[in-house]
C-alpha positions in Angstrom: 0.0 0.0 0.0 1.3 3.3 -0.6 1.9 6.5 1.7 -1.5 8.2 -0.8 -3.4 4.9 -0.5 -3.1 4.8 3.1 -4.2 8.7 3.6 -7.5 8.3 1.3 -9.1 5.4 3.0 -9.6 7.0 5.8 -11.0 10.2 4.6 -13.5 8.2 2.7 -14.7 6.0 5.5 -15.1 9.7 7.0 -17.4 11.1 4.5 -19.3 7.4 4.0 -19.7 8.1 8.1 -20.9 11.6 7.6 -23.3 11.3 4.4 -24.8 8.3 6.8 -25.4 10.6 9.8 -27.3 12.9 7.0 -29.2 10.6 5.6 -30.3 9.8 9.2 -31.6 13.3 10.0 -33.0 13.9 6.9 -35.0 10.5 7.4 -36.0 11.6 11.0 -37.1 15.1 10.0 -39.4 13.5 7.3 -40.7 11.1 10.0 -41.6 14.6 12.1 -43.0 15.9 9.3 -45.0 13.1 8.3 -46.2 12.9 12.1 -47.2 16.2 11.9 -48.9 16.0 9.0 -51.2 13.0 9.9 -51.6 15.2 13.6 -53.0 18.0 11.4 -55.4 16.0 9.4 -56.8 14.4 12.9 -57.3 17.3 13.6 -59.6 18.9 11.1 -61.1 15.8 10.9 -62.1 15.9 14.4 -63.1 19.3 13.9 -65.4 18.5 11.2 -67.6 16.1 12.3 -68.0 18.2 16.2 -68.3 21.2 15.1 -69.3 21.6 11.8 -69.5 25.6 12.3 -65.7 26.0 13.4 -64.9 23.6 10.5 -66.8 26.0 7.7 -65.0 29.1 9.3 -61.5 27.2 8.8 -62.2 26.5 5.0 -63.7 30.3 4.4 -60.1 31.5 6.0 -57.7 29.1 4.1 -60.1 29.8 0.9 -59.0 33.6 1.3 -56.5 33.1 3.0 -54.4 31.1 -0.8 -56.6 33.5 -3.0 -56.4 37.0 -1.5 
């Protein structure tokens, strides 16, 4: 093996180390985010069928809300 050899395989097992740990947090943020997301919908679909009232305000104010 020579003296370059020697020096590159560890810098590689480095990066293979750190592009893991990124592909770990990007796989837990969408696991938040996907949490989140199905939090939201129980939500609103909570909402909706207990009060029906609340749930037509919410859709008036997100209609505006995107067009105006």
């Amino acid at each position: 093996m020579t003296k370059m050899e020697g020096t590159i395989g560890p810098i590689a097992n480095k990066l293979d180390s750190i592009l893991e740990k990124i592909d770990d947090v990007k796989r837990v943020k969408k696991q938040k985010k996907d949490a989140m997301a199905s939090f939201i919908t129980n939500i609103e679909e909570d909402t909706e069928s207990k009060y029906p009232i609340i749930s037509s305000i919410l859709f008036f104010v997100k209609y505006y809300h995107i067009s105006g």
